[in-house]
N, C-alpha and C positions, 0 to 999 in steps of 0.2 A: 504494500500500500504506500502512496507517496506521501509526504509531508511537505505542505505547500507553508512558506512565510519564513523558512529556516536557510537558505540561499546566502553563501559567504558565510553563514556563524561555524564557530568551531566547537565543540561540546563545553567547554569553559564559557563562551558567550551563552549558549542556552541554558547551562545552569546557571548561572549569574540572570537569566532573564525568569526563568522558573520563580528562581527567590526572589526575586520583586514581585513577583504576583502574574508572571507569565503562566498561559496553559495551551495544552495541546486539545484539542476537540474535533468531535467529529459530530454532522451536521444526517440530519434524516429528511429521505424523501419518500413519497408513495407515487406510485403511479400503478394504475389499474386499469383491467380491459375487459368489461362486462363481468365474467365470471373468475376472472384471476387479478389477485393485488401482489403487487412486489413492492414489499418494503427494505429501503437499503439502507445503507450511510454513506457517506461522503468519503474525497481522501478526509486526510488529517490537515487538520490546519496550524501553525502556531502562531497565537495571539498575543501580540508582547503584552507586556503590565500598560494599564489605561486607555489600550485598546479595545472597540466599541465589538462584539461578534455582528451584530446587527446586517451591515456591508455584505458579509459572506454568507448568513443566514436567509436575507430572502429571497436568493434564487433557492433556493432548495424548497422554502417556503411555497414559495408561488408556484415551484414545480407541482407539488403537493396538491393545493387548493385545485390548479387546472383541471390535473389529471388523476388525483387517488380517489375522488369520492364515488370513481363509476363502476367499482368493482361491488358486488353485495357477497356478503353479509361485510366482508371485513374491512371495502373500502372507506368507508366513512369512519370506523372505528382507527385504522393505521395513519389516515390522514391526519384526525383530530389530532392523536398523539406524535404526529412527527411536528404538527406545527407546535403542539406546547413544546416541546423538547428543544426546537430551536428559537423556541423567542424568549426560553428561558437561558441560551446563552449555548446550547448543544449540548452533548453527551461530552463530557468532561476525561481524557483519556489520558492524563498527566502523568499518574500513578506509574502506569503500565508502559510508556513510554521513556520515563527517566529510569525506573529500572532495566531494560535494556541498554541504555547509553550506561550507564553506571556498570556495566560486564567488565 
């Protein structure tokens, strides 16, 4: 999976941007087609400290709203929740990320 926002840092710059309050996050969309929904994620993205997710959030957003609510039973259900999930800031994937750089 790629990690888009990390281009030129060295793993000393990304951990030094972690500890200010940088995070790694991955963003959900739905897209559905009558009887089948597929719900994904995004790559990963890195968000420095006091950066907004919002910019990289609503395309996946809007992907969602277009096109996840036309599957049934599940599309309006995967939809709802990939737009809360990213206008709450995305799935949060830090953790699992600085522990591999940390090997």
């Amino acid at each position: 999976m790629k990690i888009n926002g990390v281009e030129g840092m060295t793993v000393a710059d990304v951990q030094s941007e972690v500890a200010r309050g940088g995070k790694f996050v991955i963003f959900q969309y739905c897209i559905s087609i009558l009887v089948m929904t597929f719900k994904r994620g995004s790559d990963i993205y890195f968000i420095r400290a006091g950066e907004s997710t919002f910019g990289v959030s609503i395309g996946y957003t809007l992907l969602s709203l277009l096109l996840g609510w036309w599957g049934i039973p599940w599309g309006p259900i995967y939809t709802i929740g990939s737009v809360f999930t990213n206008l709450g800031g995305g799935k949060d994937v830090t953790q699992e990320i600085m522990s591999t750089l940390n090997r």
